[in-house]
C-alpha positions, 0 to 999 in steps of 0.5 A: 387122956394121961390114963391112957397114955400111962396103960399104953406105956405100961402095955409098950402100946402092944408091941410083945416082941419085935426081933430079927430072925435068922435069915434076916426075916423081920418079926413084929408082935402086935396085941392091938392097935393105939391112937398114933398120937400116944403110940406113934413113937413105939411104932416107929421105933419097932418098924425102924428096927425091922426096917432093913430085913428082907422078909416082915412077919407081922404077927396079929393072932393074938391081937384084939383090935383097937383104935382104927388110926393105929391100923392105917398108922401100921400100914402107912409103913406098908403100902404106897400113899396112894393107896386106899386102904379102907372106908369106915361106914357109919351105923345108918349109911350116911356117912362114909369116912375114907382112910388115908395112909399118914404121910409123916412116915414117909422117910420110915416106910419099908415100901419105896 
């Protein structure tokens, strides 16, 4: 675990670029998705500073994918904690995993 939390920190856990543009128009870069547990500082501290924008771009064409936790993590921000975001199924049908927004980003979210 403390090699990957060490690449995560060397990589700023994917975050390229995080700015406000003109026209207070929110800009995030995003290569890939980590564990909230390793990445959930990062995460927070880019979607603070994109917080008070009146337009989000969030960037994902170069991104490769990664741990399924940090996507749900990103749009706990996004989307109201009632929403179902997803359901992973498992290989064979027999297991269905349902994907809940993490509240602990309640007093950070963009969406009220």
């Amino acid at each position: 675990m403390e090699g990957i939390r060490e690449e995560g920190k060397h990589w700023n856990n994917s975050f390229r670029k995080v700015e406000r543009m003109d026209g207070n128009v929110g800009y995030v870069d995003l290569r890939g998705f980590w564990d909230p547990y390793l990445a959930s500082g990062v995460m927070n501290a880019a979607m603070a500073f994109v917080a008070h924008t009146d337009a989000l771009i969030i960037d994902l064409r170069q991104n490769r994918g990664g741990e399924p936790n940090g996507v749900v993590y990103l749009a706990s921000f996004l989307f109201d904690l009632r929403t179902r975001l997803n359901d992973i199924v498992m290989r064979g049908g027999n297991r269905v995993v349902w994907c809940r927004l993490f509240s602990s980003v309640l007093a950070s979210r963009l969406v009220k």
